[in-house]
C-alpha positions as CSV (number, residue, x, y, z in Angstrom):
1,X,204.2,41.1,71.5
2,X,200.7,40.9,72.6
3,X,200.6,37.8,75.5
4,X,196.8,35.7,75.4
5,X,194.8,36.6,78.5
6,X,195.7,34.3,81.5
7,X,192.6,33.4,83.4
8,X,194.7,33.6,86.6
9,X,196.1,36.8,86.2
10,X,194.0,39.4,87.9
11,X,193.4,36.7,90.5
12,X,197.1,36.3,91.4
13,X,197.1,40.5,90.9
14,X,194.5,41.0,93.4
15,X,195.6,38.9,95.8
16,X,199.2,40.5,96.2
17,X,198.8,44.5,96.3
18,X,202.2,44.7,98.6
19,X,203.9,43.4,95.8
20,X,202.2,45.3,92.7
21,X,200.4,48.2,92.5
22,X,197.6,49.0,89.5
23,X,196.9,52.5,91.1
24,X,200.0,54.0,90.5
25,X,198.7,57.7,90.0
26,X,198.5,57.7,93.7
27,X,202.5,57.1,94.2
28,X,204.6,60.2,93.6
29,X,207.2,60.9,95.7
30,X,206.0,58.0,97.5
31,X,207.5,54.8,95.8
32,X,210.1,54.5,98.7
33,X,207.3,53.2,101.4
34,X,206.5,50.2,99.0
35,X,210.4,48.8,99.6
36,X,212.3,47.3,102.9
37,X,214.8,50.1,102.4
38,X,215.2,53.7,101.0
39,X,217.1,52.7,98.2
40,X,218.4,54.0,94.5
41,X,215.0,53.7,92.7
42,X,215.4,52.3,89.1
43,X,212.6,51.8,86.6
44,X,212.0,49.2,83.7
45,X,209.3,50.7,81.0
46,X,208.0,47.8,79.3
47,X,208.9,44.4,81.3
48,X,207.8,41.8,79.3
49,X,208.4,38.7,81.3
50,X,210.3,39.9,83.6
51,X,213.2,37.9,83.3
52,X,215.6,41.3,83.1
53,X,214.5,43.0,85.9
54,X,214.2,40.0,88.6
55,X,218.1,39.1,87.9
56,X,219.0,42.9,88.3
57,X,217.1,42.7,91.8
58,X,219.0,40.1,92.6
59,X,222.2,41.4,91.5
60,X,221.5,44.5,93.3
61,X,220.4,44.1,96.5
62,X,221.5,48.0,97.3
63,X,218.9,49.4,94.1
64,X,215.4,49.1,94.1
65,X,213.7,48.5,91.0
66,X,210.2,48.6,89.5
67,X,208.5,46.7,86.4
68,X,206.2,48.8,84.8
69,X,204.1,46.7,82.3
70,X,201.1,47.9,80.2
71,X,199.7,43.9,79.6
72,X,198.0,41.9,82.4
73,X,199.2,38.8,81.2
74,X,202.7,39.7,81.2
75,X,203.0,41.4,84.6
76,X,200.9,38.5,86.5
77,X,204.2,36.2,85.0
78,X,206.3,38.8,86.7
79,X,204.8,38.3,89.8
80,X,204.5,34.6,89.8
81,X,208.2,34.4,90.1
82,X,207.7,37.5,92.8
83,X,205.5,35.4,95.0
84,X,208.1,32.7,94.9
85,X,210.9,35.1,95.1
86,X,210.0,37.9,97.6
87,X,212.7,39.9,96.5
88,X,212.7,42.9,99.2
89,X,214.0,45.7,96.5
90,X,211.6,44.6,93.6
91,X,207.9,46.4,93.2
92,X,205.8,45.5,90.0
93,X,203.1,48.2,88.4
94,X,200.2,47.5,86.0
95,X,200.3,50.7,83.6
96,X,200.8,52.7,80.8
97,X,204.2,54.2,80.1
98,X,202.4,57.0,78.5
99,X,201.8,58.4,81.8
100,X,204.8,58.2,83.7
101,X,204.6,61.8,85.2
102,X,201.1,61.0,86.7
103,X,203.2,57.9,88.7
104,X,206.4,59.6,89.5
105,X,207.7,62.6,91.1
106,X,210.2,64.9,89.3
107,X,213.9,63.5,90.0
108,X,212.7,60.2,91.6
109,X,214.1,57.8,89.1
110,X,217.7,57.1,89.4
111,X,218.0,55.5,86.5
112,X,215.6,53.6,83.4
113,X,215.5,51.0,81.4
114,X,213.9,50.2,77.4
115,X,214.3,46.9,76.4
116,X,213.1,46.0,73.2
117,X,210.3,48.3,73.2
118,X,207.6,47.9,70.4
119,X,209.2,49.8,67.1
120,X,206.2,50.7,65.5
121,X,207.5,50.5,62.3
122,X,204.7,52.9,60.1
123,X,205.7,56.7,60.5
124,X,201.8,57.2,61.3
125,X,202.7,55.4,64.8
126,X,205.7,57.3,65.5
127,X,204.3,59.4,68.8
128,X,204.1,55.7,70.0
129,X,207.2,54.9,69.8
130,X,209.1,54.9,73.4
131,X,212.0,57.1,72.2
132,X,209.6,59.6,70.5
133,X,210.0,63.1,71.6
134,X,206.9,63.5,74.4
135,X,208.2,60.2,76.3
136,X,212.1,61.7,76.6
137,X,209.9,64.7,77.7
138,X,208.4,62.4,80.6
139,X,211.7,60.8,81.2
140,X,213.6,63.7,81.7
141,X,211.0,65.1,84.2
142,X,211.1,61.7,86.4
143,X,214.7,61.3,86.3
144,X,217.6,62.8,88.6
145,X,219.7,65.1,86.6
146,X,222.5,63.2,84.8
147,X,220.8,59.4,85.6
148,X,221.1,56.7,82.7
149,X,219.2,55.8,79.9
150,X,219.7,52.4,78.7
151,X,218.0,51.3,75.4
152,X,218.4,48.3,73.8
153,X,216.6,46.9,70.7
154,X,217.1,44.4,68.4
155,X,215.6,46.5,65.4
156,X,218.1,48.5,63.3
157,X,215.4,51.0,62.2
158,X,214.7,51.7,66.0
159,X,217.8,51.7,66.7
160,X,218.4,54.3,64.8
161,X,215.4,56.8,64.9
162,X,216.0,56.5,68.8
163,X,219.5,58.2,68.3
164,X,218.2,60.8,66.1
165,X,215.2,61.7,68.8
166,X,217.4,61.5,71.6
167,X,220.1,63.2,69.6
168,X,217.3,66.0,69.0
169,X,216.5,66.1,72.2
170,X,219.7,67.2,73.0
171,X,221.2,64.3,75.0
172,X,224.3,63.2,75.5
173,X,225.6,59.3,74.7
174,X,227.4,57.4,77.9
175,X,227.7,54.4,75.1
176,X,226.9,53.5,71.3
177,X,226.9,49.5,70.8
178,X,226.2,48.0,67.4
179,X,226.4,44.6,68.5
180,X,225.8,44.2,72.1
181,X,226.8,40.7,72.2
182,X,230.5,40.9,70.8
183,X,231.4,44.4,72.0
184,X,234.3,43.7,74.8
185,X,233.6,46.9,76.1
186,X,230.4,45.8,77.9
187,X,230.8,43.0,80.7
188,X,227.8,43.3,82.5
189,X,224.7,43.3,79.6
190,X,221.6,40.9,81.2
191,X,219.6,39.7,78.4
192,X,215.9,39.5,78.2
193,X,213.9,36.3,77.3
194,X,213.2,37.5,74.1
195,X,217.2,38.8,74.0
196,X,218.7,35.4,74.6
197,X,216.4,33.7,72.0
198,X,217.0,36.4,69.0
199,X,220.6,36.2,69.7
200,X,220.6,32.6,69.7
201,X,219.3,32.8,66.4
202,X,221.9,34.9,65.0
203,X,220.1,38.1,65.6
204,X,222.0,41.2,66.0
205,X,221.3,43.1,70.1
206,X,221.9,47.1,69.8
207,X,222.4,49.4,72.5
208,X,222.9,52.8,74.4
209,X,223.3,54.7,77.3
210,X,222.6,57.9,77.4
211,X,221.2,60.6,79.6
212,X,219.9,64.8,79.7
């Protein structure tokens, strides 16, 4: 969902570079200076809001994580609650999940996240789709070998390409939910904004966990 442009965004943005960074081509191998600690580095393509990845900062103080958002708008609300929160193991990034291998340095990710990702529905958009074949590509190049991919999505049809790509692609599945939100096997799920509102609604949350 495209946000409306917030007047105060690039204000707030440019006023806090040691909390986000929209020059990330100049950061491989490098993320670990940005953080209090040399940490478990965990990354979050597609942020939103934000709302996911503060509350795993918080949760895990021994992690570090970073929000990666292509919109302005949306990361500037990310870092409104940053600037209030000064969470030591959080770092925020204004840019394009395209080009993850121009940010990141080959096995520097411990572990990623895709939440609700865009599903691009029409076939003709299909190399945009997070889970198409060139981004598990860019994933796999970032990641330390055997690290986890979590992917949740409330569309069925997205659900289900992204298990045939990554299928394709030769990965291997940690964990296949069909309904996130009654499956006892999974104690630990933190919801979204958008999450907790679809599922309040009577929407069904799928998931997996998979990795190369």
């Amino acid at each position: 969902m495209r946000l409306r442009n917030k007047t105060w965004a690039k204000p707030l943005i440019e006023a806090h570079p040691e909390m986000i960074l929209v020059r990330p081509e100049k950061m491989p191998g490098q993320w670990q200076t940005r953080f209090a600690q040399d940490q478990p580095l965990y990354l979050e393509v597609g942020s939103g809001k934000g709302q996911f990845i503060v509350a795993m900062a918080q949760a895990h103080p021994d992690y570090n994580f970073i929000a990666l958002e292509l919109q302005e708008a949306a990361i500037a609300m990310i870092l409104k609650k940053q600037v209030a929160l000064k969470l030591p193991n959080l770092q925020l990034v204004l840019g394009d999940g395209a080009d993850l291998t121009d940010y990141f340095a080959d096995g520097e990710i411990s572990g990623l996240f895709l939440n609700f990702s865009d599903p691009w529905p029409k076939t003709r958009h299909e190399k945009r789709r997070l889970t198409y074949r060139d981004f598990l590509r860019q994933y796999q190049a970032i990641m330390k070998p055997n690290a986890l991919l979590q992917f949740k999505s409330d569309n069925q049809g997205l659900f289900e390409y992204s298990l045939v790509s990554m299928n394709n692609f030769g990965m291997t599945f940690n964990l296949v939910s069909l309904d996130l939100h009654h499956d006892k096997r999974i104690t630990d799920n933190v919801p979204t904004e958008y999450e907790e509102k679809f599922s309040a609604d009577g929407g069904r949350i799928y998931e997996l966990v998979a990795h190369f």
